[in-house]
Structures are given as structure tokens and as C-alpha cells.
C-alpha positions as CSV (number, residue, x, y, z in Angstrom):
1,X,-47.9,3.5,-27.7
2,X,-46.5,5.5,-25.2
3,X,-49.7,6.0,-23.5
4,X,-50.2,2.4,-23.2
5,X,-47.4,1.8,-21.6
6,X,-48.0,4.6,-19.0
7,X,-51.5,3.5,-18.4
8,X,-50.4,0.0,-17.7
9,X,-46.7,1.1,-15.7
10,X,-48.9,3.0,-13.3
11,X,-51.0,0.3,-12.0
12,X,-48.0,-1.7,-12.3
13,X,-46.3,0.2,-9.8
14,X,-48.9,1.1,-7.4
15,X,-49.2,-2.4,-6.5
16,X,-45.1,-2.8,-6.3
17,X,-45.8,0.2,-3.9
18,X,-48.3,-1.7,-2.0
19,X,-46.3,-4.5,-1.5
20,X,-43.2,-2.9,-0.8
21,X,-44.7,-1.2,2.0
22,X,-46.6,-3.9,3.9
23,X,-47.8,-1.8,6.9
24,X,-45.5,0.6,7.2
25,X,-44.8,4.3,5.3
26,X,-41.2,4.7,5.2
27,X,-40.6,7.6,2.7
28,X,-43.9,9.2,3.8
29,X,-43.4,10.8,7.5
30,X,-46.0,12.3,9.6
31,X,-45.1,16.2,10.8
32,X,-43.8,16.3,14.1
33,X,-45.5,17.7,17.3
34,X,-45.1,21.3,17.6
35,X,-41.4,21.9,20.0
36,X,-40.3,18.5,19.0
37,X,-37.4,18.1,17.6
38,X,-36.9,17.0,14.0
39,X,-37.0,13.1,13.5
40,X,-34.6,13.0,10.0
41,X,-31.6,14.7,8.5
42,X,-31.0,14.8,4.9
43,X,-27.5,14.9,4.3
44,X,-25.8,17.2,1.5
45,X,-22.1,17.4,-0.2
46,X,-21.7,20.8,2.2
47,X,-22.3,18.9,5.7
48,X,-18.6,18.9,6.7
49,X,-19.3,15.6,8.9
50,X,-21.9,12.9,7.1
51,X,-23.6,10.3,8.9
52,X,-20.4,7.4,8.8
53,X,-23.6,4.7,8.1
54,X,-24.6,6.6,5.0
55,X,-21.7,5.3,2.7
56,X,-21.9,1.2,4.1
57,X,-25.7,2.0,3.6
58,X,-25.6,3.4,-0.2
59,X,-23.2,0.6,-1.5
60,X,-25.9,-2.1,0.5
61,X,-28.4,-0.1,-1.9
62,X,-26.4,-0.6,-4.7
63,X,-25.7,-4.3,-4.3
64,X,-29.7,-5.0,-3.8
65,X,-30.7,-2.4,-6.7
66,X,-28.1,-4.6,-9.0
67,X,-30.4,-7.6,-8.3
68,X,-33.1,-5.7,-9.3
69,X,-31.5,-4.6,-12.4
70,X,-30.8,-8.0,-13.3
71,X,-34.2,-8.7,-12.7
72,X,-33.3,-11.5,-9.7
73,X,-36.5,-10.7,-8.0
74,X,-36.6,-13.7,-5.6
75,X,-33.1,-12.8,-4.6
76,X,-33.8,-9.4,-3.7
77,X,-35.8,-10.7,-1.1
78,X,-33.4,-13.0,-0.1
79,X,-31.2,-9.9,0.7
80,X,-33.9,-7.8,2.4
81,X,-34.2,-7.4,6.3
82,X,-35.2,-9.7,8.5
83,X,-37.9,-7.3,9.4
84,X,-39.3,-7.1,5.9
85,X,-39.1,-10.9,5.4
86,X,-41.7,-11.4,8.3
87,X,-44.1,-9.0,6.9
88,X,-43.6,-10.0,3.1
89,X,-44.2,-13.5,1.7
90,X,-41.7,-13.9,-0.6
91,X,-43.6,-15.5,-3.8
92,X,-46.0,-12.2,-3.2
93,X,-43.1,-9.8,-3.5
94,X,-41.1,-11.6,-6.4
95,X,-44.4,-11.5,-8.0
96,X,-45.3,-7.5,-7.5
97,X,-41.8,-6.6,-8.3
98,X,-41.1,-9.0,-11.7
99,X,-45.0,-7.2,-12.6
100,X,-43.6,-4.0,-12.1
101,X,-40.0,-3.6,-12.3
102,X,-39.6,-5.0,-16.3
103,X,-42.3,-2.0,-17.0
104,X,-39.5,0.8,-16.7
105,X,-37.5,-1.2,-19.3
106,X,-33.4,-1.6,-18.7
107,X,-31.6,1.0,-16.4
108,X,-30.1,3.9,-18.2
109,X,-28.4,5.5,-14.9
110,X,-28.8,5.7,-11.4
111,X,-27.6,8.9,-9.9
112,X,-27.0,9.8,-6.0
113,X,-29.8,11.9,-5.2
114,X,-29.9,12.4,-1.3
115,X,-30.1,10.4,1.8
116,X,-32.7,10.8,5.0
117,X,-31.9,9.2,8.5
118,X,-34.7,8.5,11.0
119,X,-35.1,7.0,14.0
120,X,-38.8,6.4,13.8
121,X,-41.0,4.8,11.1
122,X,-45.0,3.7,11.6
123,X,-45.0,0.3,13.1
124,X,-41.3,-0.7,13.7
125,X,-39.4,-0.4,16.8
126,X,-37.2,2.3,17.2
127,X,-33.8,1.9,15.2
128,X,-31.5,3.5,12.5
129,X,-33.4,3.7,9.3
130,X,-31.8,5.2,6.5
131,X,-33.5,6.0,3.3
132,X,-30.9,6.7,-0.4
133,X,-32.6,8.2,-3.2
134,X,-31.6,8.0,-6.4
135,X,-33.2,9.7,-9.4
136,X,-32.9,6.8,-12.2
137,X,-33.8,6.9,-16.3
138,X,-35.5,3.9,-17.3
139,X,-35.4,2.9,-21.3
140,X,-38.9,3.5,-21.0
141,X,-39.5,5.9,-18.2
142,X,-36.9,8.6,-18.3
143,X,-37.7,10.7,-15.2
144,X,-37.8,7.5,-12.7
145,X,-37.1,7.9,-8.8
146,X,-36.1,5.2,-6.7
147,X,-35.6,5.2,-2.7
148,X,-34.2,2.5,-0.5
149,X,-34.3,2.5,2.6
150,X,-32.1,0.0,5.1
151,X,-32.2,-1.0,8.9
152,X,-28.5,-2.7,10.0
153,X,-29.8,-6.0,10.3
154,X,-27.2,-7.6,12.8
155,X,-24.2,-9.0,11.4
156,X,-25.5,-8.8,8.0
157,X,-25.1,-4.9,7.4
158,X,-27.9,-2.6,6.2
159,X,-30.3,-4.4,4.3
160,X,-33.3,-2.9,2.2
161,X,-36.7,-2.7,4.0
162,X,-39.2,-0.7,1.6
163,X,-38.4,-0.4,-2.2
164,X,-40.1,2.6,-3.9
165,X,-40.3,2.8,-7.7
166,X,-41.7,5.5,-9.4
């Protein structure tokens, strides 16, 4: 049983993956030219000053991973960037998520795993793009991964702009 349900989560989640990233690569990042400077910082409990946007941004990832969780797909798209709306039909994304999402089962826990900040990604303009990781234990998938990553979209605060399940 178990196999069947991996053979048919993977696929599943490949095409959330697909979706989710409509043109762009967020939590992939291409190596930077030779005497360039670095493009992201992870930040760690020992930095002695964090990022002040990382905590605003983690509870934004919260709040849109509880729609998730509650499996309010068309609302999670509702609460994405503005950025991510223009490149994602909604009915296509409430679609690839409520395929994919209900395949890891109910959330167990979500833990803090790490958060990267870039000012780059593939196709979008230069901006603050911050990407929280959590690692997450599914009912049935027990060593899951998520990553958010959020772009301050005017007054509404950081909202998500690539979702990645795995």
C-alpha cells in the first residue's frame, strides 16, 4: 500500500511543483559569477542581528500554510502575490494543489527549518524575496519539506510566490 501511495504522491507533486513555479526557480539558484558577491543569506539562531523581514515573513508563511492545511486551496491563491496571480490562473493552481496537497495526508508538525533572502530570482524584477523552510511530517509522508517563499507585496505584507512540497 505504501508503494502505491508513493508512486501516485510523486507524480502528484511534480505537477504541484510545476505549477507552483510558473516560469520562475525560486528555491533553485544559479552559481554566481566568479568575484561576485553572494546573492542569499541563510539566517541561523547564532546571527546576533536577523534580517527584521524574516519574522513578519514566517508568520505570513504560517497564515498561508494554515489554508493549505485546511485544504482552502482557492484561498491560498487569493492570499498569494500579486506577481504570482498574473502568472497563475487560479482554477489551474487550486486544481494542482487540491491534486497534490491531500496526498501527504493531515499535518503532523511543521518545524522552523531555515530561512534564505535574495535579491534576484529568474524572471522577476529585482526585489526582497525571502524563502522559510520548514521540514513538515505528513500522516502519510513522514520526512516532508516545505518552502515558501514571499515578495512584500505593497500594503498587503509578504505574501507567498512559489510553494514547494516535497
Amino acid at each position: 500500500m505504501r508503494e502505491q501511495t508513493e508512486n501516485f504522491t510523486r507524480p502528484a507533486l511534480a505537477a504541484l511543483l510545476t505549477l507552483s513555479m510558473a516560469g520562475l526557480a525560486p528555491a533553485q539558484q544559479a552559481p554566481a559569477p566568479s568575484g561576485s558577491k553572494p546573492r542569499a543569506a541563510t539566517t541561523s539562531p547564532s546571527e546576533a542581528k536577523p534580517d527584521p523581514d524574516v519574522a513578519p515573513a514566517q508568520k505570513a508563511a504560517l497564515a498561508w500554510l494554515a489554508l493549505v492545511d485546511a485544504g482552502k486551496f482557492d484561498a491560498t491563491w487569493d492570499e498569494a502575490a500579486t506577481s504570482f496571480q498574473k502568472g497563475q490562473k487560479k482554477a489551474d493552481w487550486s486544481k494542482g494543489l487540491g491534486a497534490a496537497r491531500p496526498t501527504m495526508g493531515k499535518l503532523v508538525s511543521r518545524t522552523f527549518l531555515n530561512s534564505q533572502i535574495r535579491t534576484a530570482l529568474p524572471n522577476h524584477p529585482p526585489d526582497k524575496y525571502i524563502t522559510i523552510r520548514f521540514t513538515s511530517v505528513f500522516e502519510k509522508h513522514k520526512n516532508g519539506a516545505e518552502s515558501v517563499t514571499l515578495v512584500k507585496d505593497g500594503a498587503r505584507g509578504f505574501r507567498m510566490m512559489s510553494y514547494f512540497l516535497e
